[in-house]
C-alpha positions in Angstrom: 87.0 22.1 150.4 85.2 19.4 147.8 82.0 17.5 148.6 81.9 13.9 147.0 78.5 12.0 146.4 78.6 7.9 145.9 75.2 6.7 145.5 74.0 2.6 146.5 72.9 0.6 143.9 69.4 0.6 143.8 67.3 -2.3 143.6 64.9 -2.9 140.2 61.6 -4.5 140.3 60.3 -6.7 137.3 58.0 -5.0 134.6 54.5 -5.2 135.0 52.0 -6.3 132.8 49.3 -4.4 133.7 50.4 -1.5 133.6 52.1 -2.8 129.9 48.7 -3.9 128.7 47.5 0.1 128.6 50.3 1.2 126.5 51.5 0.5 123.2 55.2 1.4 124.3 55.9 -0.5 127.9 56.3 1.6 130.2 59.6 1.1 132.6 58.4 0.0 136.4 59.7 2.9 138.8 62.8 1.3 139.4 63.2 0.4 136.0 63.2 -3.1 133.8 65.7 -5.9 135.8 67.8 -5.7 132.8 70.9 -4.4 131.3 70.4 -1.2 130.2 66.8 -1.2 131.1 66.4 2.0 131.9 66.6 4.3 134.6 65.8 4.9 138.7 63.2 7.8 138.7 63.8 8.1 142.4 68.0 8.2 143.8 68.3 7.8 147.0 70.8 10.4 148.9 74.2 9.4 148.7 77.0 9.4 151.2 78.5 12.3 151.1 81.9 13.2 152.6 84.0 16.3 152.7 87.9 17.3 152.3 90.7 18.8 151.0 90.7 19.4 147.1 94.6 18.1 147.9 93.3 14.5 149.2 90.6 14.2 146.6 91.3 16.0 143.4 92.2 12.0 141.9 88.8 11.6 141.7 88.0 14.7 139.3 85.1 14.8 137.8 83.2 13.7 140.6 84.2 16.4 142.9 82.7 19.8 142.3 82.5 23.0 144.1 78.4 23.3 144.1 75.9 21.3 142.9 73.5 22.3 140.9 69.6 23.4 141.2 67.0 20.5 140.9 64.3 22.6 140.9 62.2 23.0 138.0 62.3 21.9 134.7 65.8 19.8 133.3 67.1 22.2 130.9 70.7 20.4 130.4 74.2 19.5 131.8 76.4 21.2 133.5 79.3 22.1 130.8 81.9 21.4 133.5 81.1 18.1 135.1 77.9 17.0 133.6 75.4 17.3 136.7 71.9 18.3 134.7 70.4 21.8 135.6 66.6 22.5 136.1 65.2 26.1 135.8 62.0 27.5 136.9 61.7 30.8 138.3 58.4 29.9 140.2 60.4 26.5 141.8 63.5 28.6 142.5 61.3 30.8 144.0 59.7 28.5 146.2 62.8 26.6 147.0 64.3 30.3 148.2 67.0 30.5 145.6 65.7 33.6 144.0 63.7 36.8 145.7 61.3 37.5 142.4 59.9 35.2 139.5 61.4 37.2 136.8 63.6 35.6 134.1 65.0 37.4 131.0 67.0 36.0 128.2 69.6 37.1 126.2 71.3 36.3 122.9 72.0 36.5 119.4 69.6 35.2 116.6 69.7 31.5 115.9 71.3 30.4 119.3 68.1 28.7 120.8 66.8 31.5 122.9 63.0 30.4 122.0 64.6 26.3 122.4 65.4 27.1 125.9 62.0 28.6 126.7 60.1 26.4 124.8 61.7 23.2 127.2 60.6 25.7 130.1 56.6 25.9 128.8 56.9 22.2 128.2 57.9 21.8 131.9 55.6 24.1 133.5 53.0 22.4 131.7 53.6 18.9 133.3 54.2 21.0 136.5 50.1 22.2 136.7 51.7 25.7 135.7 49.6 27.7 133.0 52.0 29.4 130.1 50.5 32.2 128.9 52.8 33.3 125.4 51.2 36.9 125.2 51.8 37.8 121.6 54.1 35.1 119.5 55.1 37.0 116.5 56.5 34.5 114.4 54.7 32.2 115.5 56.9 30.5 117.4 55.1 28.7 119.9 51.6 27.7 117.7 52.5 24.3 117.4 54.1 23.7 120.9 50.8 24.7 122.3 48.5 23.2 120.4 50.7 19.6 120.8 50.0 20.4 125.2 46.2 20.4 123.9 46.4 24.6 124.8 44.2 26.9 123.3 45.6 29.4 120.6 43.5 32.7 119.2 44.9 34.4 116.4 44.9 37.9 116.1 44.4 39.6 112.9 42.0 40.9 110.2 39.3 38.5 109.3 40.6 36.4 112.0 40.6 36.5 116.2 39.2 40.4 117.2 40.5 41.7 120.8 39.0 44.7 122.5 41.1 46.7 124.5 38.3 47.6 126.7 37.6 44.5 127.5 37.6 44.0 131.4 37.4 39.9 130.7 37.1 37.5 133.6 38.0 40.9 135.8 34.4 41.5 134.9 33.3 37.9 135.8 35.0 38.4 139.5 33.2 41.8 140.2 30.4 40.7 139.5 30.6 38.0 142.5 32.6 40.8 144.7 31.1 43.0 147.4 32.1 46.0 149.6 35.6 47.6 149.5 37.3 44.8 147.5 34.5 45.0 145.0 35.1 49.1 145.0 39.4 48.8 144.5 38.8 45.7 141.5 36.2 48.8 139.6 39.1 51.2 140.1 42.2 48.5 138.6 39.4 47.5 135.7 39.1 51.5 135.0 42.6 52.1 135.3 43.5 49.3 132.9 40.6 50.2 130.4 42.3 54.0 130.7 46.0 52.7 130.4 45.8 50.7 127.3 43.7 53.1 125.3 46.2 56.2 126.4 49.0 53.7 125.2 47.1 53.1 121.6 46.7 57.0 121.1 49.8 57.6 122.1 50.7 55.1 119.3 49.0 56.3 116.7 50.0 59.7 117.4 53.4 59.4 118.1 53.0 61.8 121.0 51.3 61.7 125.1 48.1 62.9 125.3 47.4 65.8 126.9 46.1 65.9 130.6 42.9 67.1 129.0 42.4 64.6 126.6 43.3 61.7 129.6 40.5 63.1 131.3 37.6 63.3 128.9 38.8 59.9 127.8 38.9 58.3 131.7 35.4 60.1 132.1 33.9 58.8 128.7 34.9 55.3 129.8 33.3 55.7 132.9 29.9 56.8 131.3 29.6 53.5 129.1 30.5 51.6 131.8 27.3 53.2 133.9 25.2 52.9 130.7 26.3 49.4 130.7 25.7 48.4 134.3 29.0 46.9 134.3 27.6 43.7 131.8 28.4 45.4 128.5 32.0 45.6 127.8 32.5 48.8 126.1 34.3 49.3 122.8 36.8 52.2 121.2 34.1 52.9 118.5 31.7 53.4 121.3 34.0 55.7 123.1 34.4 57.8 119.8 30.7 58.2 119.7 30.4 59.3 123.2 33.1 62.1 122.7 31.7 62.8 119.3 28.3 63.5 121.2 29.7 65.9 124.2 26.9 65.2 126.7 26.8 67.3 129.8 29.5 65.0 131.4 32.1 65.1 129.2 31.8 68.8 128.4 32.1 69.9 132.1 35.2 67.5 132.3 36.1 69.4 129.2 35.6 72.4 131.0 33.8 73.7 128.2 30.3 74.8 128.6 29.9 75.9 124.6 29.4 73.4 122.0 32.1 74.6 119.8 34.7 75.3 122.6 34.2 71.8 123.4 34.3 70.2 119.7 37.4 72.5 119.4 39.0 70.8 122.7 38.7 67.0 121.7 38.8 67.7 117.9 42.7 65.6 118.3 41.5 63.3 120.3 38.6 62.7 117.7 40.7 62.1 115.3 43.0 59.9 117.3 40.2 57.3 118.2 39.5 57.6 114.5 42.7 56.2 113.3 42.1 53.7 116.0 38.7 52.5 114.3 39.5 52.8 110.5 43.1 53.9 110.1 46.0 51.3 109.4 44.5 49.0 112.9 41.2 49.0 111.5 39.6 45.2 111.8 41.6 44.2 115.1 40.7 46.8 117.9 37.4 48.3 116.8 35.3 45.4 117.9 34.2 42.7 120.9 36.7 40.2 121.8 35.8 37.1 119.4 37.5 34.6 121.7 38.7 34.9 125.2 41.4 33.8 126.9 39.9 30.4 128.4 41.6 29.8 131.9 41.1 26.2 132.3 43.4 25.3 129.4 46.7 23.8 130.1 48.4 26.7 128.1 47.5 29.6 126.1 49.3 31.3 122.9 48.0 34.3 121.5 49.4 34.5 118.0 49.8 37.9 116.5 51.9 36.9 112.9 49.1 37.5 111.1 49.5 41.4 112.0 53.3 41.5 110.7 52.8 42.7 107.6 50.8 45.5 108.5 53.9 47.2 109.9 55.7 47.6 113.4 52.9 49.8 114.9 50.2 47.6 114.4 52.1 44.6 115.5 53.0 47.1 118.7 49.9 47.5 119.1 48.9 44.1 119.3 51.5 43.3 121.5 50.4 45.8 124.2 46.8 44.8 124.2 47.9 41.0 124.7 49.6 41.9 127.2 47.0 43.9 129.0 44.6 41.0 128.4 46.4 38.2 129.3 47.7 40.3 132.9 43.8 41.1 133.5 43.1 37.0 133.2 45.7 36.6 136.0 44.6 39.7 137.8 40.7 37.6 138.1 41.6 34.5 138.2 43.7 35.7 141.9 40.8 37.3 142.7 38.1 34.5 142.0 40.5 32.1 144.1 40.6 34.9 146.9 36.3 34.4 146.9 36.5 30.6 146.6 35.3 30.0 143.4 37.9 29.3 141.2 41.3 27.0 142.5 44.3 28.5 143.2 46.7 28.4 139.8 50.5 29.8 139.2 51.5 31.0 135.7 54.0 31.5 133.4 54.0 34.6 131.4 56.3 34.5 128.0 56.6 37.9 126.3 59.1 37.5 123.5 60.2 40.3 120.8 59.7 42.5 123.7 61.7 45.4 121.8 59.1 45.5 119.3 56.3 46.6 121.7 58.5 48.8 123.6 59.7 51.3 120.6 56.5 52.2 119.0 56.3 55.1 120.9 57.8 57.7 123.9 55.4 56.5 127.2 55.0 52.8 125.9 57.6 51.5 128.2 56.0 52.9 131.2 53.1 51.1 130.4 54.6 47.4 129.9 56.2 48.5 133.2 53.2 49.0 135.0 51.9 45.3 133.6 54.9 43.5 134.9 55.6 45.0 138.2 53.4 43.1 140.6 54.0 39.4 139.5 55.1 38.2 142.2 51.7 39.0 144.2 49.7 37.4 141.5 51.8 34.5 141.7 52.9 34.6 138.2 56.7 34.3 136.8 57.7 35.9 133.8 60.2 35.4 131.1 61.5 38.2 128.6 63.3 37.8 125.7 64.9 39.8 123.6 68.5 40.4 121.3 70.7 42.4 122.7 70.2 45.6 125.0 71.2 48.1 122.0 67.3 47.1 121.3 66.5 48.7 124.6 69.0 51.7 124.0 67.7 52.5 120.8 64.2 54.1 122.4 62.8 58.1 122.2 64.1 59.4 125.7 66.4 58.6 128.5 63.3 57.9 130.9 62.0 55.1 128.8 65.7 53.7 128.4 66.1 53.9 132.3 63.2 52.2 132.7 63.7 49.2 129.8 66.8 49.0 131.8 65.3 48.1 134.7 63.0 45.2 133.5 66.7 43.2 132.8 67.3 44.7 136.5 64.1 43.8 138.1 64.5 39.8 137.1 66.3 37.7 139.2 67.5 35.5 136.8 69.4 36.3 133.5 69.9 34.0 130.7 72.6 34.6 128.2 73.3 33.0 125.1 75.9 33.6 122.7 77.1 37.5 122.9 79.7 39.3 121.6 82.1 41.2 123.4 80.4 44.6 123.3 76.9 43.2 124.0 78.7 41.8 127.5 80.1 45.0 128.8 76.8 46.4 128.7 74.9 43.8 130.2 78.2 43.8 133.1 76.5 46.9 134.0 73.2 45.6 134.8 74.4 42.1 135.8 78.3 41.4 137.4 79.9 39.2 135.0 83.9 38.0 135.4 86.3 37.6 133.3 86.1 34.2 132.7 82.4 33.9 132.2 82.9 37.0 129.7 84.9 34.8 127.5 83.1 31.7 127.9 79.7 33.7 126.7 81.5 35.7 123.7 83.0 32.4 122.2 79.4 30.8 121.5 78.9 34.0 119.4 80.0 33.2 116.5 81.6 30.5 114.6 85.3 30.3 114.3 85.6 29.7 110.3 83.9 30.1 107.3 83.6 26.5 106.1 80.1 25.4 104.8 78.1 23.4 107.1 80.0 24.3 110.5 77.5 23.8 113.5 77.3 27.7 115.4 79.4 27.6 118.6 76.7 28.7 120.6 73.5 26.6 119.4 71.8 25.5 122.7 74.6 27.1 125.4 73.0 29.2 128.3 74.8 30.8 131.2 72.2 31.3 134.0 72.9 33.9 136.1 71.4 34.7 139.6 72.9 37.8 141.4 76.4 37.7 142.7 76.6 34.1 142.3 78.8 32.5 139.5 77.0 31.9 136.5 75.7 28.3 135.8 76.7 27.1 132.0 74.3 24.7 130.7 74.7 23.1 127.3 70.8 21.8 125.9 69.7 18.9 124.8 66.7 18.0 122.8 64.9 14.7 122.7 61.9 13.0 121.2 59.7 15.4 119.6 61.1 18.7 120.4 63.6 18.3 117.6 60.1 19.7 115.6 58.3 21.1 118.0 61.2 23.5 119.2 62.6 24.1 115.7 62.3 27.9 114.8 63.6 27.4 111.2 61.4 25.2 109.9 62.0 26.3 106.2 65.5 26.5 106.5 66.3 22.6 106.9 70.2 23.3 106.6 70.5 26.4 108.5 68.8 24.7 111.8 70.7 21.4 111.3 66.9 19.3 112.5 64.9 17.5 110.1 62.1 20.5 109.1 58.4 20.5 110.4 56.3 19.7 107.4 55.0 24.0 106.6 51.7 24.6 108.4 51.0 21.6 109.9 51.8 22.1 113.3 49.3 19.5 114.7 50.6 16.7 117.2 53.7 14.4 115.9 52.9 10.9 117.3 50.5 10.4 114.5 49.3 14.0 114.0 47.1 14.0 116.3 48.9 12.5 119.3 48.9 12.6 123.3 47.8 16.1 124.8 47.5 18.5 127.5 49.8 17.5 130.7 50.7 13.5 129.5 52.3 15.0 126.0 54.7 17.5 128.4 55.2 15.0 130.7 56.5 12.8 127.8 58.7 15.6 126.3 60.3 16.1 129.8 60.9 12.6 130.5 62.4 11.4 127.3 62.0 8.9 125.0 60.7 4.8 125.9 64.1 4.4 127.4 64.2 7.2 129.9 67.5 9.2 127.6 67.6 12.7 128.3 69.3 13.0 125.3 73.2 13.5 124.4 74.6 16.4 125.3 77.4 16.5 122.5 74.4 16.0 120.2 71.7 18.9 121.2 70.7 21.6 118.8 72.3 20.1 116.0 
């Protein structure tokens, strides 16, 4: 069987002037300008729809389809096929029942428009009252985006933005209004996060767990400056170094070592860990207070940790982990100051991009991103990983932490794929069904079919969204208005992206640098230009 859909024409009001006068550019009346090609309906009215036999109706291809589409969400493109545009957002799919969780993760090679994609998806959330929260941009990728939404954006790095991975942030501001047995469970998640992260750092620097021992004097040293604090100081890994270093009574009968030098001989390692921690090669970005927290209240948040590249892969890893940690915590309080009353109800949008680069610093690391991400869905927060290919994931220390990589592409109800080859696709066919056809489809975007100079790649802006068992969804995007800079990853490589390049490190507005902000600029971005285009579809990514 076919479903059909003929839709009435729909009546257009004339333009009017006030609403002209507070605009430079006119903006269309809701049933657009009573001219031709004046613009478009922003509300369709449902359509007849009738039902038969693809036999009796297969002369009016291409307005017959299997399915239609989603419309919930953000439009991310057409439909390959027949054209119908697709929205994506995991939190509207969620609500809208098409998926069980709010997890997303994205596939693909280099260079086919993974960050374009997600970047359309921040935009959308945005003009959707969502808050995206890109917890640790590497590149940068997103500065720009974010600052153009009026967002906030705290850059990590020496001499720049400091973070403290003790830092219980606006989890501190909620206990402090908290009471009784909820009050008593938040302490323990503040603890167990403060404990977490800095077993995650060690185990970073050292290459190696830490011993049960050494997980204990650390949980009870943290627990001493927090009672030495009253709960109002936030404690810091230089402060938990000189609490060791001086063994009081507590931490040597946690030690289980009664003598002064059986003690300094038990946490002489761990010494030396926190050391590295304080004035090793992440000297200058752990080993102080928090310069800038993460403020709530903006329409988005980036926290940019380029700056730390050069330093290496373990102090970018590190980096990584503690955004994460931070930016979960902000969620964790601002669910709990809605549960009291006094602070409104928000959804969120998670982006953690390069996640293979925080996930091979160490053996144990995975486990700890794990722990992060598992409860989204409770704190009413989707989330969207991105990554290359799953050989990233394969490549880490032990089978456990594989397994468990494994199961964050498993875990997310919808998968993204962009161009992949052949070998890339029977791997992910384990994790998610893939047939034959959609197999093929995916591996032709993957690389260009020639050599000649100046040949647009196959696969620049093609997506098949998968969801489960259900055939995949293949979406071709297209970019309008501003987001041909905004979304531009390549801004120094003018040819190579095929868009006219961002002028280098001005990443302010691009109306008239500065421009519209905060929910107006996304809702511009999602809506087009003046004229209501979405943009052509044989034209996107070029």
């Amino acid at each position: 069987m076919a479903n059909t859909r003929r839709h009435r024409a729909l009546p257009a009001a004339p333009p009017s002037p006030a609403r002209s006068s507070l605009s430079a550019v006119p903006l269309a009346p809701a049933w657009g300008w009573k001219i031709p090609d004046g613009g478009r309906a922003v509300h369709v009215a449902p359509g007849l729809e009738y039902q038969a036999t693809t036999t009796q109706l297969c002369g009016l291809f291409p307005f017959v389809a299997g399915s239609g589409t989603p419309v919930a969400g953000t439009p991310v493109g057409r439909h390959q096929l027949w054209g119908e545009v697709v929205c994506l957002d995991p939190l509207a799919w969620l609500r809208a029942g098409l998926v069980t969780n709010p997890g997303m993760f994205v596939l693909g090679q280099p260079g086919t428009g993974k960050s374009a994609l997600v970047k359309r998806l921040v935009t959308g959330a945005v003009a959707a009252g969502t808050r995206p929260l890109i917890l640790g941009d590497a590149k940068p990728d997103y500065t720009a985006l974010i600052r153009h939404l009026g967002g906030q954006v705290i850059r990590i790095g020496r001499g720049l933005d400091k973070i403290n991975p003790l830092d219980a942030g606006p989890l501190g501001a909620a206990l402090r209004q908290m009471t009784g047995p909820a009050a008593g469970q938040l302490r323990q998640e503040v603890r167990f996060r403060r404990l977490s992260l800095l077993m995650a750092l060690a185990t970073l620097i050292r290459e190696a767990r830490l011993s049960n021992a050494e997980e204990v004097i650390l949980g009870r040293a943290i627990d001493l400056l927090d009672d030495r604090g009253n709960g109002t100081v936030q404690p810091t890994v230089t402060d938990v170094l000189n609490v060791i270093e001086q063994g009081p009574d507590t931490l040597r009968s946690a030690a289980r070592a009664s003598a002064p030098h059986r003690y300094a001989a038990r946490v002489a390692d761990l010494v030396f860990t926190l050391d590295l921690l304080c004035t090793g090669s992440l000297a200058g970005v752990f080993d102080g207070h928090t310069s800038q927290p993460i403020d709530l209240d903006a329409p988005a948040v980036s926290v940019d940790i380029s700056a730390v590249r050069a330093a290496g892969d373990k102090l970018l890893t590190a980096a990584m982990l503690c955004t994460w940690s931070y930016g979960f915590g902000c969620v964790d309080a601002a669910s709990a100051l809605a549960g009291l009353g006094a602070a409104p109800r928000r959804s969120y949008l998670g982006v953690m991009d390069e996640l293979w680069r925080a996930l091979r610093g160490a053996p144990g690391l995975v486990e700890h991103a794990d722990s992060l991400t598992r409860l989204n869905r409770a704190r009413g927060m989707a989330s969207i990983m991105i990554t290359h290919s799953l050989a990233d994931l394969d490549a880490l220390a032990t089978e456990q932490d594989r397994a468990r990589a494994r199961g964050f592409m498993d875990r997310c109800a919808i998968t993204v794929l962009a161009g992949l080859p052949p070998r890339e696709l029977a791997r992910v066919n384990e994790i998610t069904p893939l047939t034959g056809p959609e197999q093929a489809l995916v591996a032709s975007w993957s690389a260009p079919e020639s050599y000649q100079p100046g040949v647009r790649h196959p696969g620049r802006g093609k997506y098949l969204i998968k969801t489960g068992e259900r055939l995949g969804i293949p979406v071709q995007l297209s970019l309008v208005g501003p987001e041909h800079h905004l979304y531009d990853t390549d801004p120094t490589f003018e040819t190579l992206s095929g868009w006219s390049a961002a002028s280098p490190g001005d990443d302010r507005p691009l109306a008239d640098r500065p421009g519209s902000r905060g929910r107006p600029a996304a809702d511009q971005a999602i809506r087009g230009d003046q004229h209501g285009h979405l943009g052509d579809p044989a034209g996107s990514l070029r």
